[in-house]
SEMIMI-618057 format. One record per residue (C-alpha): x, y, z. Coordinates in steps of 0.5 Angstrom, whole numbers, always signed. Each point is the difference from the previous one (the first is absolute). Layout:
// SEMIMI-618057
x y z
X Y Z;
...
//
This chain:
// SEMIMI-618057
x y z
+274 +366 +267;
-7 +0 -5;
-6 +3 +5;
-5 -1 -6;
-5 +1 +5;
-7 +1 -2;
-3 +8 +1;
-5 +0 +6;
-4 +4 -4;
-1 -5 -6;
+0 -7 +6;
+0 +2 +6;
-1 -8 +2;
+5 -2 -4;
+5 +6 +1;
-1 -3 +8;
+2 -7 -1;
+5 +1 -5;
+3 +5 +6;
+0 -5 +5;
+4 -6 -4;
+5 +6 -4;
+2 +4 +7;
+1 -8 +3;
-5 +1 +5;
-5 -7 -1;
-2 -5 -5;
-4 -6 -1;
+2 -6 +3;
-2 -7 -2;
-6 +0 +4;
-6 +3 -3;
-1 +7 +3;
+6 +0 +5;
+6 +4 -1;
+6 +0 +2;
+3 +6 +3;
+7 +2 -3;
+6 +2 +5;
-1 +8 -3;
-7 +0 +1;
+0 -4 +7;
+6 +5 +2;
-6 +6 +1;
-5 -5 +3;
+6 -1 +5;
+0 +8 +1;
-8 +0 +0;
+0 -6 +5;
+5 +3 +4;
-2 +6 +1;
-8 -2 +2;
+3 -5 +5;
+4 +5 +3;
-7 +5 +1;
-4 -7 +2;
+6 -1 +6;
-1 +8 +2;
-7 -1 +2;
+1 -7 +3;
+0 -6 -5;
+3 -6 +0;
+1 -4 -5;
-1 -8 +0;
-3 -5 -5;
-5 -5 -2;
-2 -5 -3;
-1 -1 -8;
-5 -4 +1;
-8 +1 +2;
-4 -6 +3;
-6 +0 -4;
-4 +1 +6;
+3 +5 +3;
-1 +3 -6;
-6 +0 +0;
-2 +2 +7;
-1 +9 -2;
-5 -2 -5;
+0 +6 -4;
+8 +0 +0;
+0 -7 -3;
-5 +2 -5;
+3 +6 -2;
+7 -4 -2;
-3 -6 -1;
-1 +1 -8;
+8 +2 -1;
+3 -7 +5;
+5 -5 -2;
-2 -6 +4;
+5 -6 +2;
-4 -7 +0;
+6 -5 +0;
+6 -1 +4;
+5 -5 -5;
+1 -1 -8;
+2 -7 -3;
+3 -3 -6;
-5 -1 -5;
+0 -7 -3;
-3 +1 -6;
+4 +5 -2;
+7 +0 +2;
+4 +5 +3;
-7 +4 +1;
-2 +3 +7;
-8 -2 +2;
-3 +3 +6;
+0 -6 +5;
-7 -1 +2;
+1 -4 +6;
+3 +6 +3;
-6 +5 +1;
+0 +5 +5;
-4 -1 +6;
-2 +7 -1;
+1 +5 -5;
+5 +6 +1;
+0 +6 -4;
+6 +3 -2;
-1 +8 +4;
-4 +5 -4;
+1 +5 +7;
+2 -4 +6;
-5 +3 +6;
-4 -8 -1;
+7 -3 +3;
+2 +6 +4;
-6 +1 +3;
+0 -7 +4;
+7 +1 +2;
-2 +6 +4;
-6 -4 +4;
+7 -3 +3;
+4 +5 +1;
-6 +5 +3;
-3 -1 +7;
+1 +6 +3;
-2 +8 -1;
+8 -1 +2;
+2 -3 -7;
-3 +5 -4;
+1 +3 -4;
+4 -4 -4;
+3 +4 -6;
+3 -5 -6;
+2 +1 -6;
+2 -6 -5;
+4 +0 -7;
-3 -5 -5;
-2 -2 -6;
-7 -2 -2;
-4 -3 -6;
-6 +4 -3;
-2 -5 -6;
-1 +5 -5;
-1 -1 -7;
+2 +7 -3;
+6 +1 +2;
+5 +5 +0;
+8 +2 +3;
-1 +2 +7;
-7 +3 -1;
-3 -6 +0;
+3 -7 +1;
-2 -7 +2;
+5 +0 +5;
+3 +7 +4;
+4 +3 +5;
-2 +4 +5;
-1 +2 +8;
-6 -1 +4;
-2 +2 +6;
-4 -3 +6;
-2 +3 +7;
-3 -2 +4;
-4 +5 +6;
-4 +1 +7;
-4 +5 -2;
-4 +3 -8;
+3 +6 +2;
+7 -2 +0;
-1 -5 -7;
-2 +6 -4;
+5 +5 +2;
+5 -6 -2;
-3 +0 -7;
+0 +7 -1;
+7 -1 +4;
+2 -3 -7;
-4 +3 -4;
+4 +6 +1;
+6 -5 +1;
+0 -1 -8;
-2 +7 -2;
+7 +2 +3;
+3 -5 -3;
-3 +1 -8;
+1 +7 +0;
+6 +1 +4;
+4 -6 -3;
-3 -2 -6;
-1 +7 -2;
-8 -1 -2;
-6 +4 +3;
-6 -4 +2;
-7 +1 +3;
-2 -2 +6;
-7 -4 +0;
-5 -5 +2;
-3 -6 -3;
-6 +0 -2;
-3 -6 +3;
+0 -4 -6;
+7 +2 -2;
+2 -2 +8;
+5 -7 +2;
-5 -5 +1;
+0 -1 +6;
+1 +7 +3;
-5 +6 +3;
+4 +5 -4;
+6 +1 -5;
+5 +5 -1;
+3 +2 -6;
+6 +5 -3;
-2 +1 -7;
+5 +2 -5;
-1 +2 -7;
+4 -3 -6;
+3 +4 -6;
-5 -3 -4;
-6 +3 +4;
-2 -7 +3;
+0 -1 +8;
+4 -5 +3;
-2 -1 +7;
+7 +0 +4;
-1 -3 +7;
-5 -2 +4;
-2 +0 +8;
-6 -4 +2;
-3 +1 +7;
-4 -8 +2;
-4 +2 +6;
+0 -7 +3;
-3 -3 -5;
+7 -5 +0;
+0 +0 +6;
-7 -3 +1;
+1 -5 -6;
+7 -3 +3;
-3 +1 +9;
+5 +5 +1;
+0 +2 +6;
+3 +5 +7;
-1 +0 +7;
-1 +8 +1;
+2 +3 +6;
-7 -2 +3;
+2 -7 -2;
-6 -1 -5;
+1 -2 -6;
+0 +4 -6;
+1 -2 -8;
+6 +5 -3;
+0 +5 -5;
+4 +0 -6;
+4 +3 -6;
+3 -2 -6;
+4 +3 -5;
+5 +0 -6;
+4 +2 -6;
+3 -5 -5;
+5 +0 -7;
-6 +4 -2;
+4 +5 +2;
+5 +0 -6;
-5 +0 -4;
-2 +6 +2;
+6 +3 +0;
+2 -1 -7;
-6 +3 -2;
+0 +6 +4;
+6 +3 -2;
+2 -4 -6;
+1 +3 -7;
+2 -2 -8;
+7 -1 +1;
-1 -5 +6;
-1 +0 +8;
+1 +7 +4;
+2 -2 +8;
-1 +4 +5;
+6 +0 +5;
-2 -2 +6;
-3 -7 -4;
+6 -1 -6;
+6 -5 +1;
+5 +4 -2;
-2 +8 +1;
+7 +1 -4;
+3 -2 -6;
+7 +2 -1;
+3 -2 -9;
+8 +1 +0;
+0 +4 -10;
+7 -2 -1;
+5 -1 -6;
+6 -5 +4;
+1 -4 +6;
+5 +7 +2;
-7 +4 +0;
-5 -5 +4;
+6 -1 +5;
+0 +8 +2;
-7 +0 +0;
-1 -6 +4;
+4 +3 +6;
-4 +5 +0;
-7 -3 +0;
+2 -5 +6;
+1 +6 +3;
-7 +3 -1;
-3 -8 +0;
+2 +0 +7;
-1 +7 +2;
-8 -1 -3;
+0 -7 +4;
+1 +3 +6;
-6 +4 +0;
-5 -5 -1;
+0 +0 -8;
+1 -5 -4;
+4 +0 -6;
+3 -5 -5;
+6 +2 -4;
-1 -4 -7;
+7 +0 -3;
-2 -6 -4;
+6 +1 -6;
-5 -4 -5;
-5 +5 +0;
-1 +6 -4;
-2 +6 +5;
-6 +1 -5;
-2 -7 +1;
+1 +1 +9;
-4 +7 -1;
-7 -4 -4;
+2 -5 +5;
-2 +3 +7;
-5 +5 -4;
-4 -7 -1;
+1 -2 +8;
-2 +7 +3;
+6 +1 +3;
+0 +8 +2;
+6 +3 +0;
+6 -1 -5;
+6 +3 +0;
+5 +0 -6;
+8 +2 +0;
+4 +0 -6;
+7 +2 +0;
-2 +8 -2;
-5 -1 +7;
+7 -3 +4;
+4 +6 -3;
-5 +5 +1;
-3 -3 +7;
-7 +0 -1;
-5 -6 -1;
-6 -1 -5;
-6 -1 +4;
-6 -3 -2;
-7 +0 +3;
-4 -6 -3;
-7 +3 +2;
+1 +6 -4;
+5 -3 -6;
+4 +7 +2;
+8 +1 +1;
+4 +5 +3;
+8 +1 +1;
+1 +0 +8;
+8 +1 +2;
+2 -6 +4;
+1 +5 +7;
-6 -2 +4;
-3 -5 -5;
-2 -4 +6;
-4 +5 +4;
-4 +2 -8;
-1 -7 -1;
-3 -1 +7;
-5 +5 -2;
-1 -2 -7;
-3 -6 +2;
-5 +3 +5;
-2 +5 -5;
-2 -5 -5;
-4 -4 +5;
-3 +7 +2;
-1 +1 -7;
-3 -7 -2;
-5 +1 +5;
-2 +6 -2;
+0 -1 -7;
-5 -6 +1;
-4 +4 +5;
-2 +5 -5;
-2 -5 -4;
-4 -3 +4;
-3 +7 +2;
-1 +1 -7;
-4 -7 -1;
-5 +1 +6;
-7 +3 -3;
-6 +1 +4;
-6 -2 -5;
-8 +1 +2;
-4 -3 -6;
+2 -8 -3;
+1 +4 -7;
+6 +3 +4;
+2 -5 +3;
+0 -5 -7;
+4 +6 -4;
+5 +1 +5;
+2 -8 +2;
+1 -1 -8;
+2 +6 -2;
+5 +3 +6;
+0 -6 +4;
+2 +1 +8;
-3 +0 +5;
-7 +3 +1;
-3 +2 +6;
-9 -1 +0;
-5 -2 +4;
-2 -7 +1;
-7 -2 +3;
+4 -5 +5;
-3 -5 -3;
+4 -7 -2;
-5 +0 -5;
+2 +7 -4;
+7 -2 +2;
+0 -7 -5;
-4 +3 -5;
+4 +7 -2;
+6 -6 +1;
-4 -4 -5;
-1 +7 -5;
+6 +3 +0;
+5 -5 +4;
+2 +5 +5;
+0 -1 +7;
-1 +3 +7;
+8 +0 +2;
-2 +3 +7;
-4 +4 +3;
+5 +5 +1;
+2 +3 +8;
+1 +6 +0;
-7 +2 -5;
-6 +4 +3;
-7 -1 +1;
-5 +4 -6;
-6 -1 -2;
+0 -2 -8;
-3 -6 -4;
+3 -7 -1;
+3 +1 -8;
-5 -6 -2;
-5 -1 +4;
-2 +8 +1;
-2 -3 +7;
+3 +5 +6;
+7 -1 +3;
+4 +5 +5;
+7 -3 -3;
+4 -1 -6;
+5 -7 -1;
+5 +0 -4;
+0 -4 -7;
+5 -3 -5;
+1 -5 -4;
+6 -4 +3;
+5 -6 +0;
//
């Protein structure tokens, strides 16, 4: 199994969307710029999916669903929502299709069957869900109400690209609704924290944690926070997103709750989510020339088992013994695959799952079963090691977390090597087209610097970061004063 994967140091675009398809995660679909999702690619979302689910019910979600089709009105009603989506919106206009008599076997639009109203199908969904909670919320009693839905929805984007950015996609979103600000914003900071974990403790990739600038902010939200990750490339790439909407939903859809005291008050809200973008960067982060590199805790076989053998006697002998281990990695949680495909060389199996990511291969040949030792190899480092086959359970459930450890730090210490202070505009040219990265600088807070540095370099503020100190200094462009330096980048 050829990889002929183009270098990311010659295309590193090219070796991305090559990677994609060869490791059988997407491809192309008959739909412009749609995909579909391979069963090897949708295995680690399913991982991804899982585990977020089970941190989203931990802090008291439940999930449902709602439609995929947004009145237009509705729509329309959080004026700057609606304007912020509007340019990227598929519409459904008719309802029914008929024979075209001028063209037989041919399908034409039925124009007698023209929606009374028109439907957009869901950019976000807070424009249908925001008019349910007005009927689900009376009472200080009913809140807060903490939902969470898995969907798909469609951005009509005309650039696309596998899982960074498609017409349709997959992901969760989250919308709660509350009785005080307070308790609205300690929520998106809530799930803001929420991702942090998730993306470095699962998806084994650093992030920093910021807020919007207001121009960068969903539409409709009083304030945005993000958790930015940092490609091999030296681009961004914004990793998750938690917004806190003040009321401004609930006073475009009259949501609103008898207090304590019986009056009536408007709620507050949040939103919030992650998508397939996900994958994207996962593959980006940890990826290399010889094909995908999967942390543990994401990657759908953790361990992979190939039987070298000359004769049936040989595989025989050392299938019984593999059962043996496959059961006993099994029950601790690990999951394993035993590829004792006869048709394959192990040459082949080895390019195989190198190309797909997965961690840990163990090898046995007939010396191995002999000597009772296996051939380990580890996919983040392309090393192999002679381990005996007492207590290999124990060293493989350690291997596995010493490769996630080791992959986060790895990505960690390039990150930190890709942040760079800067206080000229000179320095901050150099540093974006020679060493790329991050570039933390002062900004005078204005939208009109922000859209003009974006205009002269095509970098933008990816956040204002959380945990950056106020200290005087000068905007990098502008020369007028500032207290705070932003985080710039190019970015996907």
């Amino acid at each position: 199994m050829g990889k002929n994967l183009t270098t990311r140091s010659e295309d590193y675009s090219k070796w991305y969307n090559e990677l994609v398809v060869k490791a059988d995660l997407a491809e192309n679909s008959g739909v412009r710029g749609c995909m579909v999702i391979k069963p090897y690619g949708y295995a680690i979302w399913e991982k991804m999916q899982a585990q977020l689910d089970k941190m989203f019910k931990e802090t008291g979600h439940e999930n449902a669903y709602f439609p995929l089709f947004v009145p237009k009105s509705m729509f329309e009603a959080e004026e700057k929502n609606a304007e912020g989506f509007a340019k990227e919106c598929a519409i459904v206009t008719h309802y029914r299709l008929k024979n075209d008599e001028n063209n037989k076997g041919k399908l034409i639009v039925d124009p007698n069957a023209k929606l009374e109203e028109e439907l957009i199908v869901r950019p976000t969904s807070e424009a249908i869900i925001w008019p349910t909670y007005k009927k689900w919320i009376n009472s200080y009693r009913d809140l807060p109400l903490l939902i969470n839905q898995w969907a798909n929805v469609v951005r009509w984007e005309m650039r696309t690209r596998l899982f960074l950015r498609t017409a349709e996609f997959l992901w969760q979103e989250g919308h709660t609704a509350h009785a005080t600000q307070q308790e609205a914003l300690a929520e998106a900071q809530q799930m803001h924290q929420v991702y942090t974990d998730f993306v470095q403790g699962f998806m084994a990739i650093p992030v920093i944690k910021g807020a919007k600038t207001e121009t960068e902010r969903f539409a409709g939200a009083v304030e945005t926070f993000t958790i930015e990750a940092l490609m091999q490339d030296g681009k961004a790439l914004q990793a998750g997103t938690s917004h806190f909407l003040g009321q401004n939903f609930a006073k475009a859809f009259d949501v609103k709750f008898a207090n304590q005291e019986g009056k009536l008050e408007y709620v507050w809200g949040t939103s919030w989510g992650v998508s397939t973008r996900l994958m994207g960067a996962l593959i980006m982060t940890h990826s290399d020339d010889n094909g995908l590199v999967l942390p543990p805790n994401l990657a759908p076989i953790q361990v992979v088992i190939v039987p070298i053998h000359k004769t049936d006697e040989q595989l025989d002998e050392i299938s019984t013994q593999v059962n043996e281990l496959v059961k006993n990695l099994r029950k601790l949680g690990i999951s394993v695959k035993y590829d004792n495909r006869t048709n394959l060389k192990p040459g082949f199996k080895f390019n195989e799952y190198e190309l797909k990511g997965v961690p840990v291969r163990i090898a046995i040949g007939p010396k191995d079963f002999e000597n009772g030792t296996y051939e380990v190899a580890r996919r983040d480092t392309l090393t192999k090691e002679i381990i005996s086959k007492e207590g290999i359970e124990t060293y493989i459930q350690d291997l596995l977390e010493t490769i996630q450890t080791d992959l986060y730090t790895k990505a960690l210490n390039y990150r930190n090597e890709h942040i760079t202070e800067v206080n000229t505009w000179d320095e901050f040219v150099d540093v974006l087209e020679n060493k790329t990265g991050f570039i933390l600088a002062h900004w005078d807070g204005t939208p009109e610097t922000e859209e003009k540095i974006k205009d002269l370099t095509k970098a933008t503020i990816r956040c204002i970061p959380l945990d950056q100190i106020e200290e005087d200094g000068i905007c990098v462009l502008t020369g007028k004063p500032s207290t705070k330096r932003v985080l710039f980048a190019k970015a996907y």
